[in-house]
PyMOL Python script that loads the backbone (N, CA, C, O; Angstrom):
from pymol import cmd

cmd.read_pdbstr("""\
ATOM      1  N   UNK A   1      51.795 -82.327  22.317  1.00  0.00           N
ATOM      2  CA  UNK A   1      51.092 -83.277  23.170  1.00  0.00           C
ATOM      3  C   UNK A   1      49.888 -83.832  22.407  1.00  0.00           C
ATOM      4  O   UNK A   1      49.313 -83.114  21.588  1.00  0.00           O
ATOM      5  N   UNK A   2      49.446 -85.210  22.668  1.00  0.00           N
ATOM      6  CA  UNK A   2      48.464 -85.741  22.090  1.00  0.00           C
ATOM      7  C   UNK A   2      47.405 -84.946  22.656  1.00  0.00           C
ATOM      8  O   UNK A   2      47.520 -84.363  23.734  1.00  0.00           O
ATOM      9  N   UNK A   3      45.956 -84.909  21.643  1.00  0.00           N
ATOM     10  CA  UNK A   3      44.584 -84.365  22.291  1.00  0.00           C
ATOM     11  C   UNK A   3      44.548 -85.859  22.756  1.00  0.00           C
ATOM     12  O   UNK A   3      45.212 -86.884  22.603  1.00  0.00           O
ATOM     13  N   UNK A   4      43.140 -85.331  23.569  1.00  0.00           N
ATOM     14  CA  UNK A   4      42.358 -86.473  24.031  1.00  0.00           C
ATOM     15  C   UNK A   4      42.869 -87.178  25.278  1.00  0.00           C
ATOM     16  O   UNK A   4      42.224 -87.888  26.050  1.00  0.00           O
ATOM     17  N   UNK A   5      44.128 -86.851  25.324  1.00  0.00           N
ATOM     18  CA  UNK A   5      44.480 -88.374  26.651  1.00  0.00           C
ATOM     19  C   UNK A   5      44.849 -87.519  27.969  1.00  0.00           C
ATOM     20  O   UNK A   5      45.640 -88.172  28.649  1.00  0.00           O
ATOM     21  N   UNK A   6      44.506 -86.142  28.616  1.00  0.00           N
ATOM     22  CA  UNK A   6      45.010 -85.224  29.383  1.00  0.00           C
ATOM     23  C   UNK A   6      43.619 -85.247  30.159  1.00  0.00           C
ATOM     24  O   UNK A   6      42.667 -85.252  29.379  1.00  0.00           O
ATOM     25  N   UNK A   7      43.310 -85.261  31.362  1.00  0.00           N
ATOM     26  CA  UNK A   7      42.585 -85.283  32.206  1.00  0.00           C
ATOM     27  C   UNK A   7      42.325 -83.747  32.283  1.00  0.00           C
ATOM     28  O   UNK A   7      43.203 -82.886  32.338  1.00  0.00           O
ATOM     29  N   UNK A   8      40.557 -83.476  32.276  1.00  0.00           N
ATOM     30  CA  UNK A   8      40.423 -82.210  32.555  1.00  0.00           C
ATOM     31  C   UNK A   8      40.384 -80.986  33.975  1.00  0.00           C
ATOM     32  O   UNK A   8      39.560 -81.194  34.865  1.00  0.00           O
ATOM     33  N   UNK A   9      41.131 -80.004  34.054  1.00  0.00           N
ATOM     34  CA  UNK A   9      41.053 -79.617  35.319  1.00  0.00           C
ATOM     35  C   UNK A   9      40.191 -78.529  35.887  1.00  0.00           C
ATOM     36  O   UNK A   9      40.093 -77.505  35.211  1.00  0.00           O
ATOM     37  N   UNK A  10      39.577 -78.597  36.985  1.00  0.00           N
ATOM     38  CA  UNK A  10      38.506 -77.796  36.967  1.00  0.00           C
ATOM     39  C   UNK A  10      38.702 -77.337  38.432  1.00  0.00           C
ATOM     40  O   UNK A  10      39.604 -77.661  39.204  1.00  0.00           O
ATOM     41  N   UNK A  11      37.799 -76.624  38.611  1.00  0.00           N
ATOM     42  CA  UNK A  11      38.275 -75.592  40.479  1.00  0.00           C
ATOM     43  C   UNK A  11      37.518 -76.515  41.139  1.00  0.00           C
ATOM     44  O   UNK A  11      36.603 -77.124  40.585  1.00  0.00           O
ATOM     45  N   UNK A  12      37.863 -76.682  42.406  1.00  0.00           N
ATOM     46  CA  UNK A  12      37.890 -78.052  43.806  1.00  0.00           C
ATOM     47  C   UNK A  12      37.805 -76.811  44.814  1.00  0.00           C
ATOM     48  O   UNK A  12      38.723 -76.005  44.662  1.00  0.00           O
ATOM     49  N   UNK A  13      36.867 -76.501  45.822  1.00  0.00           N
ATOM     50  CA  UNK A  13      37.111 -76.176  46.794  1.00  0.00           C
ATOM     51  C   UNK A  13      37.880 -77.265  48.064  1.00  0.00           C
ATOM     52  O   UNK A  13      37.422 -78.395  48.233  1.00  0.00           O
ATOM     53  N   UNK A  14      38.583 -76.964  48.551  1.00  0.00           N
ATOM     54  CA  UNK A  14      39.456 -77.789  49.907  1.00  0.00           C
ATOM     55  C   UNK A  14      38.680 -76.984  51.182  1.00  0.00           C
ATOM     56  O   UNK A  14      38.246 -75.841  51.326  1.00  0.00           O
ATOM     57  N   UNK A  15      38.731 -78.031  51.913  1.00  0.00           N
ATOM     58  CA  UNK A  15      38.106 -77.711  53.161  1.00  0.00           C
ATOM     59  C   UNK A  15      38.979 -78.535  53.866  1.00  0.00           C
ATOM     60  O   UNK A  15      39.424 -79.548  53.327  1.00  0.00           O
ATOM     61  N   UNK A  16      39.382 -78.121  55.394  1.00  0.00           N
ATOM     62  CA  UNK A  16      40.096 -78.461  56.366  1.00  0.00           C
ATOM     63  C   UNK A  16      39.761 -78.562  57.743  1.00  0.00           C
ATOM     64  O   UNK A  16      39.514 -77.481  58.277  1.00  0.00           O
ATOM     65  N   UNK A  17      39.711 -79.255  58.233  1.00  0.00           N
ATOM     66  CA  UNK A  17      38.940 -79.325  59.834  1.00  0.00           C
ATOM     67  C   UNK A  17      39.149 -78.295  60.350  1.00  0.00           C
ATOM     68  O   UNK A  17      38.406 -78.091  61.310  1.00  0.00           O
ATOM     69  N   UNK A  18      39.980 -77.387  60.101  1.00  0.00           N
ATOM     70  CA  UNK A  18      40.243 -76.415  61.236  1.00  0.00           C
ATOM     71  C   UNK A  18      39.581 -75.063  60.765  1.00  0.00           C
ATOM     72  O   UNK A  18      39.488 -73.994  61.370  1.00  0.00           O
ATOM     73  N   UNK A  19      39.330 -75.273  60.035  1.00  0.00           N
ATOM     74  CA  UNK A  19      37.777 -74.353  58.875  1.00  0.00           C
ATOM     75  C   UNK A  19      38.338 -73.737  57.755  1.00  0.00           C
ATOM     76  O   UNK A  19      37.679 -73.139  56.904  1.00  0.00           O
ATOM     77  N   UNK A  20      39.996 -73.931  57.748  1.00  0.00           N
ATOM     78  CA  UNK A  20      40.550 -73.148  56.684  1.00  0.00           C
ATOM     79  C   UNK A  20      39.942 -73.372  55.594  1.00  0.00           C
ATOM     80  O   UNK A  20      39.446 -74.494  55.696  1.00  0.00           O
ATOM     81  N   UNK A  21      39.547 -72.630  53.950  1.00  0.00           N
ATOM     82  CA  UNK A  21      38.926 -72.935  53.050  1.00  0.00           C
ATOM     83  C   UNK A  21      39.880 -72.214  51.870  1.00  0.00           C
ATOM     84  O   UNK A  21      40.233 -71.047  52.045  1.00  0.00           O
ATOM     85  N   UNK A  22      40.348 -73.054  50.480  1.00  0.00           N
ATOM     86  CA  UNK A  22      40.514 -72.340  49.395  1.00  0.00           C
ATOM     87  C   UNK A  22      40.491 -73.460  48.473  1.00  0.00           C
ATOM     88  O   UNK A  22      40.625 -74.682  48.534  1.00  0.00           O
ATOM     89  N   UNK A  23      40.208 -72.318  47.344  1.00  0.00           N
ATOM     90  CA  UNK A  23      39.995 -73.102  45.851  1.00  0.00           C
ATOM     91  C   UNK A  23      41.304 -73.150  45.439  1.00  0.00           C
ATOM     92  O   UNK A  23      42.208 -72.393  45.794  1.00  0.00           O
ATOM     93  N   UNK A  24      41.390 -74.422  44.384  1.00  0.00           N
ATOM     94  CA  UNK A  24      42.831 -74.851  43.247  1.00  0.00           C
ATOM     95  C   UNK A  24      41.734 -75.656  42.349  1.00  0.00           C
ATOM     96  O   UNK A  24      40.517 -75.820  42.437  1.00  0.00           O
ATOM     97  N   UNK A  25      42.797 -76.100  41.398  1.00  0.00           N
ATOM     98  CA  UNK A  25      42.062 -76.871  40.490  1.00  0.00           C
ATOM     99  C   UNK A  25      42.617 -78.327  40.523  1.00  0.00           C
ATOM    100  O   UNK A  25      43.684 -78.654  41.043  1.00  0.00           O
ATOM    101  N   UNK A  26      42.154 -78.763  40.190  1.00  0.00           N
ATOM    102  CA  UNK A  26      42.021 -80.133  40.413  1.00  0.00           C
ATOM    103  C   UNK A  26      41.238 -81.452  38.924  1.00  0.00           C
ATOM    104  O   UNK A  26      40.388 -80.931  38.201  1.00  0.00           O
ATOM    105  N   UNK A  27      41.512 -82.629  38.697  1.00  0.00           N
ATOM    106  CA  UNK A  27      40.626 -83.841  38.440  1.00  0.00           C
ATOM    107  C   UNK A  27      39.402 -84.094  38.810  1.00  0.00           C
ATOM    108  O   UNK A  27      38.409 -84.478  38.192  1.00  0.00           O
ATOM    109  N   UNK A  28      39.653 -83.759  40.182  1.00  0.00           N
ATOM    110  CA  UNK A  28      38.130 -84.499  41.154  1.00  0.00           C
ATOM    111  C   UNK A  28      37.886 -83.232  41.478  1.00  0.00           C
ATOM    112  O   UNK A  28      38.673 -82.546  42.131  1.00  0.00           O
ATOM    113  N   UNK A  29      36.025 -82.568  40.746  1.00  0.00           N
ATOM    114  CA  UNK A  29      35.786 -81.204  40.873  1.00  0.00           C
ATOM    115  C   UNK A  29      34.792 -81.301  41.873  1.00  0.00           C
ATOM    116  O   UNK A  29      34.321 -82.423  42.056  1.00  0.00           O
ATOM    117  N   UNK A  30      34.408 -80.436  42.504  1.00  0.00           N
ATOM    118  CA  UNK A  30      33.847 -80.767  44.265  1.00  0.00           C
ATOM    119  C   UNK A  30      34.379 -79.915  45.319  1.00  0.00           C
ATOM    120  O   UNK A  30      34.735 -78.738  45.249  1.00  0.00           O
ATOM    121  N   UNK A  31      34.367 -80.899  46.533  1.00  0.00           N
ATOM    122  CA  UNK A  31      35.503 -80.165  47.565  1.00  0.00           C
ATOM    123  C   UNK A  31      35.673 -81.597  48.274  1.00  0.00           C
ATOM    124  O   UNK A  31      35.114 -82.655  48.564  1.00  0.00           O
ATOM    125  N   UNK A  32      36.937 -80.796  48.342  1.00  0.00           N
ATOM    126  CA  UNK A  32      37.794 -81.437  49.118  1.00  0.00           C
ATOM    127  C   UNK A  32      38.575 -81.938  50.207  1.00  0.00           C
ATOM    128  O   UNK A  32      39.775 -81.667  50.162  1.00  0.00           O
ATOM    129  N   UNK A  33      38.025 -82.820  51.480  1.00  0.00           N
ATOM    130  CA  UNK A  33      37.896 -82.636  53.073  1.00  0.00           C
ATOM    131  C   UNK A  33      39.392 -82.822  53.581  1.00  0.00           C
ATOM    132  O   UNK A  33      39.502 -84.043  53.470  1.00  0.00           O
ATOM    133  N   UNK A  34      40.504 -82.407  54.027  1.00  0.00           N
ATOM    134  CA  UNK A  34      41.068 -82.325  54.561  1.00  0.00           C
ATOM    135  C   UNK A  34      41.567 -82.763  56.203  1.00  0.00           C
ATOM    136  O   UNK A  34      41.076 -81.905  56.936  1.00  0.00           O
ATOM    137  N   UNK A  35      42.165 -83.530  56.835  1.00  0.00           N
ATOM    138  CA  UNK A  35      42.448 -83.408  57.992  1.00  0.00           C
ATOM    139  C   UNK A  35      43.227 -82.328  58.630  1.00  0.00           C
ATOM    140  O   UNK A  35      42.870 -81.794  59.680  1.00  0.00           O
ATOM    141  N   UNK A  36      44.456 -81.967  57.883  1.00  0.00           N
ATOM    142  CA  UNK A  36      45.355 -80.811  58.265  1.00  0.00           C
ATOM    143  C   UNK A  36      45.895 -80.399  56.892  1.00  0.00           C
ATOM    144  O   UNK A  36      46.081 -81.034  55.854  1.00  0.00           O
ATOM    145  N   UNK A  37      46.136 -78.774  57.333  1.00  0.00           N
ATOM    146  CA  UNK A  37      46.467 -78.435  56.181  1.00  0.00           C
ATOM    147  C   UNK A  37      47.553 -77.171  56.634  1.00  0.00           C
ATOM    148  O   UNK A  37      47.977 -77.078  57.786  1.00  0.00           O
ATOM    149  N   UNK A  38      48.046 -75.922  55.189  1.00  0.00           N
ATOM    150  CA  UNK A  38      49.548 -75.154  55.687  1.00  0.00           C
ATOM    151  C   UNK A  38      49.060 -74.412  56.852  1.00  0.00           C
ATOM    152  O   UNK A  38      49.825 -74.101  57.765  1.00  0.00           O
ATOM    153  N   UNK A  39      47.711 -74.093  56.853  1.00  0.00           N
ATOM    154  CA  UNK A  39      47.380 -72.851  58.312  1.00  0.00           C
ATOM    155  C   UNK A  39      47.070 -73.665  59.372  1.00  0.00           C
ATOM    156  O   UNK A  39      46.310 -72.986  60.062  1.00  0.00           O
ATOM    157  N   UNK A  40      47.282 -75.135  60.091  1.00  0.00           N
ATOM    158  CA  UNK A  40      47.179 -75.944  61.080  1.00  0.00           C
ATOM    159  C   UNK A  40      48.636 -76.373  61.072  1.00  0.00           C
ATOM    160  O   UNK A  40      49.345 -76.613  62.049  1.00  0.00           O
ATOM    161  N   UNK A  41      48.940 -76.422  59.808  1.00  0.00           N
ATOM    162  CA  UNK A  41      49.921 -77.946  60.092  1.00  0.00           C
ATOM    163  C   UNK A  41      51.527 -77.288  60.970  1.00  0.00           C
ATOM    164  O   UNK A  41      52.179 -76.331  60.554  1.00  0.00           O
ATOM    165  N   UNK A  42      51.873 -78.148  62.280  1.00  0.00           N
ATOM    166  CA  UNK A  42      53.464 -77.918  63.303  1.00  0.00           C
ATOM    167  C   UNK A  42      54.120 -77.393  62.271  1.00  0.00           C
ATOM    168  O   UNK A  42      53.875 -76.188  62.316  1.00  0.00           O
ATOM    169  N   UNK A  43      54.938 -77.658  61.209  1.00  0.00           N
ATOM    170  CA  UNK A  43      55.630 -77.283  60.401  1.00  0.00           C
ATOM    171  C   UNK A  43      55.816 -75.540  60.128  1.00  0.00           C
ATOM    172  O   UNK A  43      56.701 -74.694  60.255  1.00  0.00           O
ATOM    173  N   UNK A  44      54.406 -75.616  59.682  1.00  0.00           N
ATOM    174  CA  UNK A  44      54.320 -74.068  59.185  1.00  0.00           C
ATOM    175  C   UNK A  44      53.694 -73.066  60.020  1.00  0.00           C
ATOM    176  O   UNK A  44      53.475 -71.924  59.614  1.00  0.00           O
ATOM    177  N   UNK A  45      53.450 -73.408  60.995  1.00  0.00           N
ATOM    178  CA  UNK A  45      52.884 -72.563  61.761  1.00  0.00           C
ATOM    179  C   UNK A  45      53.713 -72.119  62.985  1.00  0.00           C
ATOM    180  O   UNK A  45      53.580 -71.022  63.529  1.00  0.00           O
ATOM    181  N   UNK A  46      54.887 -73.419  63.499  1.00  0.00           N
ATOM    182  CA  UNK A  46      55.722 -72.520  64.375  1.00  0.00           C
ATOM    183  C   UNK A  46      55.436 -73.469  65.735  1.00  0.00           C
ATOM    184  O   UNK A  46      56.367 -73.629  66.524  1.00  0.00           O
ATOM    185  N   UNK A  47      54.364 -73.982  65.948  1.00  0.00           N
ATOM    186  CA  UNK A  47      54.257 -74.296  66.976  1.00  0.00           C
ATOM    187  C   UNK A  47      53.622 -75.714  67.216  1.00  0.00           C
ATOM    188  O   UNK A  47      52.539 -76.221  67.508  1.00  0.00           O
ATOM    189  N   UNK A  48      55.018 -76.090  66.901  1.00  0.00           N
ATOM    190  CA  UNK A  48      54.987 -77.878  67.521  1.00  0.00           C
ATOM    191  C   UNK A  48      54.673 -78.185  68.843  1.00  0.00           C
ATOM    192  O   UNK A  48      55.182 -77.585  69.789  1.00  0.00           O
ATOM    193  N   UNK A  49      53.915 -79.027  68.954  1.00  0.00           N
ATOM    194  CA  UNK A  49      53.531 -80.021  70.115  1.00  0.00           C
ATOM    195  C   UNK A  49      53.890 -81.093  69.614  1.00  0.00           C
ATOM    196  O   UNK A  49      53.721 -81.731  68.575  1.00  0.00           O
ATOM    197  N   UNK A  50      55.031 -81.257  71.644  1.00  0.00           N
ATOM    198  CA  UNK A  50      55.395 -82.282  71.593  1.00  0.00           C
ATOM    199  C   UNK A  50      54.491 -83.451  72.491  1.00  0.00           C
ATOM    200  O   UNK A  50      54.054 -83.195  73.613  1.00  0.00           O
ATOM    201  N   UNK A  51      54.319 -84.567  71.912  1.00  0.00           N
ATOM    202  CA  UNK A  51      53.391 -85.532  72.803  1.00  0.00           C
ATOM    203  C   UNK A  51      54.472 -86.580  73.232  1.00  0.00           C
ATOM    204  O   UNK A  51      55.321 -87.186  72.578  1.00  0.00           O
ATOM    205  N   UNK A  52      54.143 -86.582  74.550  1.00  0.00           N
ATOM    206  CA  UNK A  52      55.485 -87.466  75.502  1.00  0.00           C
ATOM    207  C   UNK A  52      54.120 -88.426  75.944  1.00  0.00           C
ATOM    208  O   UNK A  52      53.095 -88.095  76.541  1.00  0.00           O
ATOM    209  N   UNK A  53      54.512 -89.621  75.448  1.00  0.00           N
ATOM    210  CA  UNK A  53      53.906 -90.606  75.847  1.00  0.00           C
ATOM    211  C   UNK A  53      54.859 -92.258  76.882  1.00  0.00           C
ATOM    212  O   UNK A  53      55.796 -93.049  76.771  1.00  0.00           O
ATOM    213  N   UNK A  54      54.090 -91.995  77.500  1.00  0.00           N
ATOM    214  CA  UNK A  54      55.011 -92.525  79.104  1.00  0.00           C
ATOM    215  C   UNK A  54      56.554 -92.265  78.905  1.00  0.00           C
ATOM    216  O   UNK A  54      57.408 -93.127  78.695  1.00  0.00           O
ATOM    217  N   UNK A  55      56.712 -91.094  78.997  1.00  0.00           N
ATOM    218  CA  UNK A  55      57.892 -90.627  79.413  1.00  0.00           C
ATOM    219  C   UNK A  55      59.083 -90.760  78.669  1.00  0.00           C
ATOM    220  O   UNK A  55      60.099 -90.698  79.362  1.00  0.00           O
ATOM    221  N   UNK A  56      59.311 -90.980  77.057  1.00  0.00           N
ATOM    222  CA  UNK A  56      59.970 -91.580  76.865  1.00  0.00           C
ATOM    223  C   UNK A  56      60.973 -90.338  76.225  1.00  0.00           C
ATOM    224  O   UNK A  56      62.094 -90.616  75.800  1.00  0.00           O
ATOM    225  N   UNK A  57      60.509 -89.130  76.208  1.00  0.00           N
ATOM    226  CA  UNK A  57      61.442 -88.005  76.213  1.00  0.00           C
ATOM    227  C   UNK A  57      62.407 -87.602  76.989  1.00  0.00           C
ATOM    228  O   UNK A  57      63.563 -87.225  76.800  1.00  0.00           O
ATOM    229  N   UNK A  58      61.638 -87.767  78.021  1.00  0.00           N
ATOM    230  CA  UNK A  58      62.549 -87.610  79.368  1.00  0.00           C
ATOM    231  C   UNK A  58      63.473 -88.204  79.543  1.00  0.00           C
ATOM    232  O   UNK A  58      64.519 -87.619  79.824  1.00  0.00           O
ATOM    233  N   UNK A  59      63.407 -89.794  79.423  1.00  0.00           N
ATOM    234  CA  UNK A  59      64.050 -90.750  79.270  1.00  0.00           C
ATOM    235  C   UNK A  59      65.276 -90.804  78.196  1.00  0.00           C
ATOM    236  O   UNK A  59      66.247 -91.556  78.276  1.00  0.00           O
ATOM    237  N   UNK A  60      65.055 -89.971  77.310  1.00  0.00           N
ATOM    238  CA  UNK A  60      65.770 -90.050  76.187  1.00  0.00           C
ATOM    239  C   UNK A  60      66.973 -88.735  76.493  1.00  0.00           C
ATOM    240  O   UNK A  60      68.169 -88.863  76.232  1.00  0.00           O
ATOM    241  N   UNK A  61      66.582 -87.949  76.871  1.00  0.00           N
ATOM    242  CA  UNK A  61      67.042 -86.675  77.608  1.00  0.00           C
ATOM    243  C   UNK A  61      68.006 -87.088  78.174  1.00  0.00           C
ATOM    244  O   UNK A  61      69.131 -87.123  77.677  1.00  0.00           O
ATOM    245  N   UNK A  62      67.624 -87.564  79.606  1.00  0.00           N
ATOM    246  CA  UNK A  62      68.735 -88.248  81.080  1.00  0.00           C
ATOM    247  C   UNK A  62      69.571 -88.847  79.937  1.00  0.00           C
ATOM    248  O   UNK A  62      70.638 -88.241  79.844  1.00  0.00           O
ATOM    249  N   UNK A  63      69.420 -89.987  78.896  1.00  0.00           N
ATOM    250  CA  UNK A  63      70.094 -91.194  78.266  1.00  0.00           C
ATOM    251  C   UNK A  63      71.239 -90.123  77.953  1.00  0.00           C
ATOM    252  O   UNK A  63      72.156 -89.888  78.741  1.00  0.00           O
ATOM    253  N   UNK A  64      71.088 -89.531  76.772  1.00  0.00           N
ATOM    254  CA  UNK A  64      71.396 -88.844  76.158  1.00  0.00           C
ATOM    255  C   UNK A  64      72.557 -87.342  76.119  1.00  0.00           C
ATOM    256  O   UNK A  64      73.348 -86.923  75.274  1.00  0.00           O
ATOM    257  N   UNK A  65      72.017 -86.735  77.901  1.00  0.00           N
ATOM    258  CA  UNK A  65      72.070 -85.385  78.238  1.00  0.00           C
ATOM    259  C   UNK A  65      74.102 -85.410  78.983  1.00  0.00           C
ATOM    260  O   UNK A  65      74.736 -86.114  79.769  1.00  0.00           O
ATOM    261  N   UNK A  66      74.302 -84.547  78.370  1.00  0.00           N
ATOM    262  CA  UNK A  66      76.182 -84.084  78.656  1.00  0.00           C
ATOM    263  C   UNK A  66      75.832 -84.335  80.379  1.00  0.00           C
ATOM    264  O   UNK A  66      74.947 -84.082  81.197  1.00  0.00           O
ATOM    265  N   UNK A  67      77.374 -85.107  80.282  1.00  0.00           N
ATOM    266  CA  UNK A  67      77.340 -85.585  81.974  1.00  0.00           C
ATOM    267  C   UNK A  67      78.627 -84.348  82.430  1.00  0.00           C
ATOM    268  O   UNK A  67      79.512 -83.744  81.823  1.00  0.00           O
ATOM    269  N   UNK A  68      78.296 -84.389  83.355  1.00  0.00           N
ATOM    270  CA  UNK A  68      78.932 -83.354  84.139  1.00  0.00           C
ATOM    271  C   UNK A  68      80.047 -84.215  84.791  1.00  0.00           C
ATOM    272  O   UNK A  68      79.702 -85.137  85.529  1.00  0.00           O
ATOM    273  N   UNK A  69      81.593 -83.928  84.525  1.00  0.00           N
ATOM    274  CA  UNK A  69      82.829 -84.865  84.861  1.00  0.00           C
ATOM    275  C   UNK A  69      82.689 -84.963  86.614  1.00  0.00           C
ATOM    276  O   UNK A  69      82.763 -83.880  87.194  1.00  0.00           O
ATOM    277  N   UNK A  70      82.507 -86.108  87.399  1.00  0.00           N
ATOM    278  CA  UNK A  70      82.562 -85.619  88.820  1.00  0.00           C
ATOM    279  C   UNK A  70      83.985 -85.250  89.118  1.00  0.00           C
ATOM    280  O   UNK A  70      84.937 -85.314  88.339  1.00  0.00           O
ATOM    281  N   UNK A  71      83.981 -84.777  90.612  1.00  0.00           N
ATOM    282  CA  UNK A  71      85.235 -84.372  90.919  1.00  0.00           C
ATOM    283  C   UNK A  71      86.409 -85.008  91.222  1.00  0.00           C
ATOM    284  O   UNK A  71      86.159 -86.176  91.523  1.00  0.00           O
ATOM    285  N   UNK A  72      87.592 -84.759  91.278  1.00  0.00           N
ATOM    286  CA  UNK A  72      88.797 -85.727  91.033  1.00  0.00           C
ATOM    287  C   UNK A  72      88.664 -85.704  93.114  1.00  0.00           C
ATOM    288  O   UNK A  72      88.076 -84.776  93.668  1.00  0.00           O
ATOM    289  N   UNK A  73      89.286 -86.815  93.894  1.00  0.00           N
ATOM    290  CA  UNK A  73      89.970 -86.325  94.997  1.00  0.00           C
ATOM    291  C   UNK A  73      90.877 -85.987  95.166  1.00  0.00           C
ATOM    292  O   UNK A  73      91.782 -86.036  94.333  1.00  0.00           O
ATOM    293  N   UNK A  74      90.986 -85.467  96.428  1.00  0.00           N
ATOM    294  CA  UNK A  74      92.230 -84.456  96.592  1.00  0.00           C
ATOM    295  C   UNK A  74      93.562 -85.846  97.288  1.00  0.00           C
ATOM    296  O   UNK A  74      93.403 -86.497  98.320  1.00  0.00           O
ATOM    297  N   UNK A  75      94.430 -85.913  96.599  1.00  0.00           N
ATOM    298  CA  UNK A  75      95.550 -86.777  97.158  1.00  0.00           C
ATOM    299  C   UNK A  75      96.245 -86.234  98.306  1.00  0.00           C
ATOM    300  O   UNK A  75      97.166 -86.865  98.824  1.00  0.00           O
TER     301      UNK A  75
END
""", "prot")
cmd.dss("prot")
cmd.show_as("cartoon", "prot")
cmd.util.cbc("prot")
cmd.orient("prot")
C-alpha cells in the first residue's frame, strides 16, 4: 500500500439517545451522537412497535385475512 494517502484512525466515543455509550475507532476523533443504535434499535432487541396510523393495519388485515367459505344450502 502507498504511505501517505490512508486516513488516520483514532478512538471516537458514540453516544446514543438512549444513553448507550462505546468507543471504536474512527476518521472523525470526538464523539459521536447517535439517534438509535444495537441496544434500542426493533431489530435487535426483540421488540417491535407497531405504529398503526389511521387504521391502515387493520384495514390491511380484513383486505387480506382467509375468508371463511359460507355455507352451501340445503336442497
Amino acid at each position: 500500500m502507498r504511505k501517505g494517502i490512508h486516513p488516520d484512525y483514532r478512538l471516537a466515543t458514540v453516544t446514543c439517545v438512549c444513553g448507550n455509550t462505546f468507543q471504536t475507532r474512527s476518521t472523525r476523533p470526538g464523539t459521536i451522537k447517535l439517534e438509535i443504535c444495537s441496544a434500542c434499535h426493533p431489530y435487535f432487541t426483540g421488540k417491535q412497535k407497531l405504529v398503526d396510523s389511521a387504521g391502515r393495519v387493520e384495514k390491511y388485515m380484513r383486505k387480506y385475512a382467509k375468508k371463511v367459505p359460507a355455507e352451501q344450502p340445503k336442497a
